[in-house]
N, C-alpha and C positions, 0 to 999 in steps of 0.2 A: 504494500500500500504506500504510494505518494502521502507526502506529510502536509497535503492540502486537503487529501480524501480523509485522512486519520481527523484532522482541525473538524472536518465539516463532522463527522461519526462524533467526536466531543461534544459539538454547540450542539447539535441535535439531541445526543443524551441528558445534555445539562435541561432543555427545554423540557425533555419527556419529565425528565425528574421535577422539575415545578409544575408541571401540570400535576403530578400524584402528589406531591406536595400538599399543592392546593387541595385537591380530593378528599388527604384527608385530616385538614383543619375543618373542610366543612362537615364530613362525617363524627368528626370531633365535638363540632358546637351543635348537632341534632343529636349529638350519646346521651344526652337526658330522658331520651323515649325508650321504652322496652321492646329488645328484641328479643327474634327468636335463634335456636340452634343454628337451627337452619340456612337463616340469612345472614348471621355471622360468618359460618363457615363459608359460604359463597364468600362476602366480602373481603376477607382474608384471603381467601386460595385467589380470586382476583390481583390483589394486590402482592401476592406471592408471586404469583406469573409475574407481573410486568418489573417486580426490584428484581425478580433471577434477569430477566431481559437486560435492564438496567447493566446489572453487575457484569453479564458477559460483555457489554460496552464498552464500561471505562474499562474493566481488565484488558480487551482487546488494545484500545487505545494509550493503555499504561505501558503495554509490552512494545509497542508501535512506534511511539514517540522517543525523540532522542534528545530535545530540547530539556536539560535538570530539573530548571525551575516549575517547567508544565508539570513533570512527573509529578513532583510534591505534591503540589493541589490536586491532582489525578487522584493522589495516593490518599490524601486524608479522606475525599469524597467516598474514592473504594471501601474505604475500614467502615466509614458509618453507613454504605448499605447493605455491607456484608453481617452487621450486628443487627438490621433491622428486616435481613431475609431470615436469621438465625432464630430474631424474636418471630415474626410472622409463623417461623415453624412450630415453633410451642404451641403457637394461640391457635395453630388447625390441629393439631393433635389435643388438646385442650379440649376445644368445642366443637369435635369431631360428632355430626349428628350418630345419636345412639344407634343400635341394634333393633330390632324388631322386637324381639325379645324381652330388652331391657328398657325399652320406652313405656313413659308414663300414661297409661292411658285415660286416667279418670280428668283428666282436664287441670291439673295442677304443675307447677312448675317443674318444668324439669331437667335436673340433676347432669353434672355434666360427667361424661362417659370419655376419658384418657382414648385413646384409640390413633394406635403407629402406623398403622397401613391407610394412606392418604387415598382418594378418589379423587381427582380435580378434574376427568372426562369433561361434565358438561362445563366445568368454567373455561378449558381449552376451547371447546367449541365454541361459547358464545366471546371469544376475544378471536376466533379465528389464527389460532398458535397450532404449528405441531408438538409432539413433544422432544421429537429430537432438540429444540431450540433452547429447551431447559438446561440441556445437560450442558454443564459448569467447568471451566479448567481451572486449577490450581493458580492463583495470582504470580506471578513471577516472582514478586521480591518476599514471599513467605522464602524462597531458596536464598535470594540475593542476602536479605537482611542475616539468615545463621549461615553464610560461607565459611566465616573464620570456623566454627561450630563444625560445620560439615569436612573442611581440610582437615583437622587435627584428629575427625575420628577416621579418616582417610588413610591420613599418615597412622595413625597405633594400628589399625587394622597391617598395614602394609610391615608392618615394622613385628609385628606380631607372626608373618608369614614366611618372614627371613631366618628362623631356626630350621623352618621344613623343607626349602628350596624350592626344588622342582616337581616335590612331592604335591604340594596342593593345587587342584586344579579346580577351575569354575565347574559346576553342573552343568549337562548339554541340556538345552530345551529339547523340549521332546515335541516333534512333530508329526501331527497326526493329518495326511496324506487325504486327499478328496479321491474317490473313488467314481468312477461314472456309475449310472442305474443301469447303464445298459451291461455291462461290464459282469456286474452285479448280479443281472438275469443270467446271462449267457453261462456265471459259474455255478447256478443256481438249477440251470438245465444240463449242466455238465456232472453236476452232483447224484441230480436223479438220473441222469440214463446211468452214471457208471453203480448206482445203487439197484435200479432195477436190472441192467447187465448181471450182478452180481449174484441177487435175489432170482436170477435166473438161470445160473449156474449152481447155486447153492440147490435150489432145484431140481434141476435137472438129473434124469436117473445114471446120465454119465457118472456121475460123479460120486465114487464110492470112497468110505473109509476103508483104509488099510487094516483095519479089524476084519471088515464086515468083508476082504477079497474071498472069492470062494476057491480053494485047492484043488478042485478035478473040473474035468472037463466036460461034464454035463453039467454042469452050474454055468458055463460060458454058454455053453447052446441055450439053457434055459433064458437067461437076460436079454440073447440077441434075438432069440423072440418077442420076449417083455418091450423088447426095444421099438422092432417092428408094429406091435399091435398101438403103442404110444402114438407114434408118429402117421398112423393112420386116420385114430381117433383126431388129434391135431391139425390135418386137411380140412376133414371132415365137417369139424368148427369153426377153420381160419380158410376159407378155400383160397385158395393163388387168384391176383389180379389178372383180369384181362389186361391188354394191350393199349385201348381207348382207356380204362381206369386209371393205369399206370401213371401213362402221359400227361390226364388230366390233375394227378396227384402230384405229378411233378413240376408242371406248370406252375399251379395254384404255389410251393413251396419258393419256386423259383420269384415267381415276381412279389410274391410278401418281402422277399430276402431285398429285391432289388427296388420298392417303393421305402422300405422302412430306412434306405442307406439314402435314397431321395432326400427324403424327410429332415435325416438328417444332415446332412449337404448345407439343406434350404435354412434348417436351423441356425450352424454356423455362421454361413453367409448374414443373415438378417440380425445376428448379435454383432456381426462386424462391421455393420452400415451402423446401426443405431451406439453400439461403443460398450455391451455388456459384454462382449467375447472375454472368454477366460484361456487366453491364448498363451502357451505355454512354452512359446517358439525363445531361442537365443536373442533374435532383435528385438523383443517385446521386454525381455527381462533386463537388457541392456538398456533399453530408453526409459524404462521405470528407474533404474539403480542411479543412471543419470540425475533425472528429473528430481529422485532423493538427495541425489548429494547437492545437487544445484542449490534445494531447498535449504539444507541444513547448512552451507555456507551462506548464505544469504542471511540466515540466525546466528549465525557466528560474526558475522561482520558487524550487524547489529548491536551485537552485544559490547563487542570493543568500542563501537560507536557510541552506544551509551555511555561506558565506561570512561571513555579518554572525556567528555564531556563533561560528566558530574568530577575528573578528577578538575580539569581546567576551571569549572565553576569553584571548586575547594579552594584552590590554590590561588585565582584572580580573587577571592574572598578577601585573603590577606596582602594584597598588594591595595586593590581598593579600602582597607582601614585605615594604609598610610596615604594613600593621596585623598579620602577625607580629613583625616588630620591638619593634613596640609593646606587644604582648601576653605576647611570651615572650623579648623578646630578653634579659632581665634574669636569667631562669631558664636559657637554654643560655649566656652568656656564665660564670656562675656555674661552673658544669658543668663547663664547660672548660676553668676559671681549676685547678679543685679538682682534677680528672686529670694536668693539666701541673705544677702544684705538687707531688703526691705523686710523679711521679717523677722530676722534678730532686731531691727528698730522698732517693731510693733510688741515683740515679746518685748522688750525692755521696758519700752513704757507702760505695757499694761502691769508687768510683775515689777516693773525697778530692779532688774537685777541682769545678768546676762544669761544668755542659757549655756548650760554645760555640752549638749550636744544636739543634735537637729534630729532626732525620733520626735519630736514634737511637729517639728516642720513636714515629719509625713503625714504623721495624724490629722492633720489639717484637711487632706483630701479624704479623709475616709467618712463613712457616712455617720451620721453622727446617733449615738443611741440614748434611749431616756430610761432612765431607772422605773420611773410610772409604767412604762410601759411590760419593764422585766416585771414588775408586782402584779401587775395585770394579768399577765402569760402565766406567769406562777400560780394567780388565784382560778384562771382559768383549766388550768394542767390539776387542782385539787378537785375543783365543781367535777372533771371531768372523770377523775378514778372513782368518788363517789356514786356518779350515776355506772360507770362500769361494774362496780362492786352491787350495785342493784339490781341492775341488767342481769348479773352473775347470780346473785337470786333469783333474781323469777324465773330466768332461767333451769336453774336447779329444781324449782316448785313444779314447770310445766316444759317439761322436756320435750312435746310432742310439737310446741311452736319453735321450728328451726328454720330461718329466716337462711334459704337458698340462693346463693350468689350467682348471677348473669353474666352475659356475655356483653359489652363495650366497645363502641366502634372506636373509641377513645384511643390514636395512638401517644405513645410517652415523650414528653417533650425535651428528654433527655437527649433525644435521637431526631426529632424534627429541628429543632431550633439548629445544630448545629450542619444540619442539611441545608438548611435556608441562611446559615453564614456563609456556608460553600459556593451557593450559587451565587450570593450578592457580591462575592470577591471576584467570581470569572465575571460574571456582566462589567464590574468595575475596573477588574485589570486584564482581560487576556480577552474579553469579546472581540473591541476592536482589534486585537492584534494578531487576530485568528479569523476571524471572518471579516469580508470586505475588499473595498480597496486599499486600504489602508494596512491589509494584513502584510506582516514581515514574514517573510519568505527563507529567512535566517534560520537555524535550528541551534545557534550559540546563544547563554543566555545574556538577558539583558542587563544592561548594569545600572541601570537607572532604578529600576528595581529590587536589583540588589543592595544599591544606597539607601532607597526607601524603609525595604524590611529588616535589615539585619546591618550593615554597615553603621549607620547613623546610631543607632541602638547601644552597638557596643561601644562607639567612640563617646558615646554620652555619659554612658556607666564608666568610663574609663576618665576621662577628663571630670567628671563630678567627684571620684576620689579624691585629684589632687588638690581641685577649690576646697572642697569642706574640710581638708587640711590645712590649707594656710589660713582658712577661717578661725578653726578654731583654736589654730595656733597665736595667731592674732586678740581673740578674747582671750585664749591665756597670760600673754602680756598686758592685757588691758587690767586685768583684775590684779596682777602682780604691782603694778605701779601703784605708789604711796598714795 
């Protein structure tokens, strides 16, 4: 895949994924009404189809792309629909509509029934999906991320084989060989003529035990009559073909033999027009061994290509924190000489005194808490174990009211919210520069970017060290003087 078609398969997944998104906040803010089994399950296995879709996407697209920066956001996006195909699975096995058997029939709630062996038939059908489209590959960097993990049991395996030399060897796979049907018949007719051959010998009054030879020679005259009246009786039953019989018996043998070898001719041929032939010729196994290796270096090439990529993005990491330094360190050091100075003059004046260290000047942006409020939560968290400790009464008195828990179109906002951060970062940063005219056509990453998220960041954390040292190196002379 061209890294235009890979861009357009991205902007396309990212769109499908906010429209389900969307889906289901709004299935979300109608989970106040009561469903049934039924229709849970439907909505889930729905929604189960299209995040497996989803997920073979961006995997597709993670494996694809060679630009670093893209991967990353590829890759966070990845994790959070792979946790919410994972949760989807629970909630169909969960409210997996019952059994015949164990459903409720008197018209009361009912109970939900665990159940591993999924149905989603009609929900393939009504989204028009096969099911080949489900089946899932392994993400690439589940291997990438434990390499170091996977080299070193490589090496103890390898290192573990060098006491035995040339003694250990791999297992051969064992190959189990396609057999024709016709192949199959023909040993099949081979089998019974040489059994009824057999069975016809076995038979036959030729054929004496060496016990049962008779010694004199009226016992020979005797058999070669027995023999005679046999074979008389045998005419008798089986009479000999005519001539017109014959011919016609051999006819009919002949052109069965010579339509059935037609047939199969016509067979061959028309699997070699249309492309199912199972040709088993030296050129065929030659252009497929090809067309393999072609493939797998084309994946090999790839893979360095990533590779020299995300090292170049590492490496230009640390080259761009010193030409920000350079550029701007003079302007945020400034910044945040002018923030810490105005409010050591606000704490002083309000306390008269200097402050000993700026944990204060964090606290300033954090959200501010009321004690009223902790007594409140406190006296609420008491009303609440009391009415629990009631509940747990009556409950104890009348066992027979057990309040049955439902099924929720409600998904967790643990897993949306950060779906819909992912999408608001590609619209914001990689729309334009993926789709359009405007799209760079580049696959190195970009550095303006990389100043934005991560450069500027550490140069700030790093130059804020050295001011709130001479800061408060400075109040401590201040206090020191008479």
């Amino acid at each position: 895949m061209s890294s235009e078609s890979i861009d357009l398969l991205w902007n396309e997944s990212i769109h499908k994924l906010k429209e389900l998104v969307q889906q289901e906040d709004d299935a979300s803010s109608a989970s106040n009404k009561q469903i049934s089994i039924n229709d849970a399950f439907s909505h889930f296995a729905k929604l189960y189809i299209q995040y497996t879709l989803l997920l073979n996407n961006f995997n597709t697209s993670y494996s694809s792309l060679v630009q670093p920066q893209k991967r990353i956001d590829i890759k966070t996006t990845l994790e959070l629909i792979i946790c919410r195909v994972i949760n989807l699975r629970h909630l169909l096995v969960k409210w997996h509509p019952p059994n015949s058997d164990v459903i409720v029939k008197s018209g009361g709630i009912q109970p939900s029934f665990p159940w591993e062996y999924l149905d989603i038939t009609k929900e393939l059908e009504e989204l028009s999906i096969s099911p080949s489209q489900l089946v899932t590959c392994t993400p690439s960097y589940f291997k990438e991320d434990q390499l170091a993990v996977i080299n070193t049991r490589n090496a103890t395996v390898v290192s573990l084989q060098e006491p035995f030399g040339n003694d250990v060897r791999l297992l051969e796979e064992k190959s189990w060989p396609l057999v024709d049907s016709s192949s199959l018949a023909a040993a099949d007719d081979n089998v019974a003529s040489s059994s009824s051959v057999a069975s016809a010998v076995d038979d036959s009054p030729d054929v004496q035990s060496t016990e049962e030879e008779p010694t004199h020679h009226d016992a020979d005259v005797g058999i070669e009559s027995n023999n005679s009246t046999e074979d008389d009786t045998d005419e008798k039953k089986n009479p000999p073909l005519s001539e017109q019989e014959a011919a016609t018996k051999i006819q009919s043998t002949i052109r069965g033999h010579q339509s059935r070898k037609k047939t199969s001719e016509y067979k061959v041929w028309l699997d070699n027009l249309v492309g199912l032939s199972n040709d088993n010729s030296t050129d065929r196994k030659k252009e497929l061994h090809l067309l393999e290796n072609n493939l797998s270096e084309n994946h090999q090439q790839r893979y360095q290509e990533q590779k020299y990529c995300k090292e170049s993005y590492e490496n230009d990491l640390h080259r761009l924190n010193n030409v920000v330094k350079e550029e701007e360190g003079f302007n945020i050091s400034n910044q945040l000489r002018d923030e810490r100075t105005k409010w050591i003059t606000d704490y002083t004046i309000k306390n008269n005194s200097l402050p000993d260290s700026f944990e204060d000047f964090y606290k300033k942006d954090l959200p501010p808490t009321n004690e009223d409020d902790d007594k409140e939560n406190k006296d609420a968290k008491g009303s609440k174990q009391k009415k629990d400790t009631s509940a747990d009464n009556k409950k104890s008195k009348d066992k027979k009211d057990v309040i049955l828990e439902g099924p929720t179109l409600a998904a967790p906002q643990t897993i949306l919210d950060p779906l819909k951060e992912s999408i608001q970062i590609y619209e914001e940063r990689w729309m334009h520069r993926t789709v359009g005219e405007d799209r760079i056509k580049s696959q190195s990453h970009d550095v303006e970017i990389a100043k934005d998220l991560i450069v500027r960041d550490q140069v700030r954390s790093e130059l804020t060290k050295g001011v709130e040292e001479k800061l408060l190196s400075n109040i401590i002379k201040i206090k020191a003087m008479p």
